[in-house]
C-alpha positions in Angstrom: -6.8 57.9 35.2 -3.3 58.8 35.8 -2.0 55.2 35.8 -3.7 55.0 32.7 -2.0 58.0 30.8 1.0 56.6 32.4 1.1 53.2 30.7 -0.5 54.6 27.5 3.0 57.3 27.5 5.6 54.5 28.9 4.1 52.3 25.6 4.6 55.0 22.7 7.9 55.6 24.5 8.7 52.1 24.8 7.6 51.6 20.9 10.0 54.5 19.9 12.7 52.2 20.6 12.0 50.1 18.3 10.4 51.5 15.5 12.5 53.4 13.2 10.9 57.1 12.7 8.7 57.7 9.7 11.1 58.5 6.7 13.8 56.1 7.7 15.5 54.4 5.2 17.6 51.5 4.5 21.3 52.5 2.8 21.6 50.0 -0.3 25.2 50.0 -1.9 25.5 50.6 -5.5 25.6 48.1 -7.5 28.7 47.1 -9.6 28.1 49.3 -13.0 27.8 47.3 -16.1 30.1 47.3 -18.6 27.9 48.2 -21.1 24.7 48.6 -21.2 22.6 47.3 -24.1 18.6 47.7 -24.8 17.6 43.7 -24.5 13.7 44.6 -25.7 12.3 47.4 -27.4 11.7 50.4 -26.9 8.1 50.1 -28.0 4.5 51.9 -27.7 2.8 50.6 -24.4 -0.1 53.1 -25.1 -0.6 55.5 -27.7 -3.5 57.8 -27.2 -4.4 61.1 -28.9 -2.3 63.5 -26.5 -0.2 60.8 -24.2 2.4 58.2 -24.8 4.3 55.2 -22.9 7.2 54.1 -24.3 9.0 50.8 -22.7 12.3 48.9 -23.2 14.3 46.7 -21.2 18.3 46.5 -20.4 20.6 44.9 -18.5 21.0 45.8 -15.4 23.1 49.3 -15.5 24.3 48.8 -11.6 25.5 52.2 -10.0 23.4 53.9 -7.9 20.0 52.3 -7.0 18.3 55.7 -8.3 17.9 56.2 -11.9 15.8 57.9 -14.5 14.4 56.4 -17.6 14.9 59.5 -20.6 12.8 59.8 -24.0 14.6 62.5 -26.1 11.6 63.3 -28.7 9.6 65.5 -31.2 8.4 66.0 -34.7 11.3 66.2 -36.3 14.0 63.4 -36.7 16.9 65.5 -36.7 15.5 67.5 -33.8 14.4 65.8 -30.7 13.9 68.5 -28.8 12.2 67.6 -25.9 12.7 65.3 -23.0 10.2 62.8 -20.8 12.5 61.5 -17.8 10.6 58.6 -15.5 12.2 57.8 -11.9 13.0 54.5 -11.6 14.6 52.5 -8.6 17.4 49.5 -10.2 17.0 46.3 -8.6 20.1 45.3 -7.6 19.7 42.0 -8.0 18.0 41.6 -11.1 20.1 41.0 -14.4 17.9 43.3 -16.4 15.7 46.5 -15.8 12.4 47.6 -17.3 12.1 51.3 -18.2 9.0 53.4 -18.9 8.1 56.8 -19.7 5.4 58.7 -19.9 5.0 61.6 -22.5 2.0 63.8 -22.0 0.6 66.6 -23.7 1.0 65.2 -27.5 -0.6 66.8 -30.2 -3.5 64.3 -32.1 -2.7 62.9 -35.2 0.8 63.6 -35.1 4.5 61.9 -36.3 6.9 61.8 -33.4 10.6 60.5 -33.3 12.2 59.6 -30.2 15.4 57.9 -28.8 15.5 56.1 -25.5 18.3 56.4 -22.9 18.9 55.9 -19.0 20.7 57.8 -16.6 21.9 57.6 -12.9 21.0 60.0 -10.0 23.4 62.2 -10.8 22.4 62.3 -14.7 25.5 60.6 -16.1 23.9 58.7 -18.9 24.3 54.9 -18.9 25.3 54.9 -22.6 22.2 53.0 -23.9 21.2 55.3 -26.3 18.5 53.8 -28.9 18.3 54.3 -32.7 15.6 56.6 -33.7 12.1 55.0 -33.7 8.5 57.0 -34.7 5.2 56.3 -33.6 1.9 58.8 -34.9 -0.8 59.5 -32.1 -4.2 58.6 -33.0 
């Protein structure tokens, strides 16, 4: 028995060498930042329901840090776009282009919103891609 709790210790011990712990991660440089930063697609509804929305567009690849968020500045006025849906997103650094999305929840039915798109790095410097003003009306 004791030869056995033995081995069984000397394995996990052995294993612990080579096996980075739990939460461990890889450092991945930032990218070169673009620059400038353009929306390539969109922004368009991906779903419109009665109280949620998903708005998606597509840039090149801002570059920076590999943590970003995606930003919809929105509400139901134009001139007013009061509130804010951010999305985390994680660039990949070697793509030429990145797809955002957001998600905006608690909408109101039958309702006119106006929103702008944007993106921003981890430490909420905007990348400059700010949309034009689009609407959508929930169902």
């Amino acid at each position: 028995m004791k030869r056995v709790v033995l081995t069984f210790a000397m394995t996990i011990f052995c294993a612990s060498w080579f096996v980075p712990p739990p939460g461990f991660a890889q450092f991945v440089p930032p990218a070169q930042k673009a620059a400038h930063v353009a929306v390539t697609q969109g922004p368009e509804i991906e779903l419109n329901q009665s109280h949620l929305a998903i708005i998606r567009w597509t840039t090149n690849n801002p570059g920076g840090s590999p943590e970003h968020f995606a930003v919809v500045h929105y509400g139901t006025d134009p001139n007013n776009l009061n509130l804010t849906a951010k999305s985390h997103i994680r660039l990949n650094q070697s793509h030429d282009y990145t797809v955002f999305r957001v998600r905006m929840d608690d909408l109101a039915p039958k309702t006119t919103y106006y929103y702008t798109v944007d993106s921003m790095d981890a430490h909420d410097v905007s990348d400059g891609v700010k949309s034009s003003t689009k609407s959508f009306t929930t169902p």
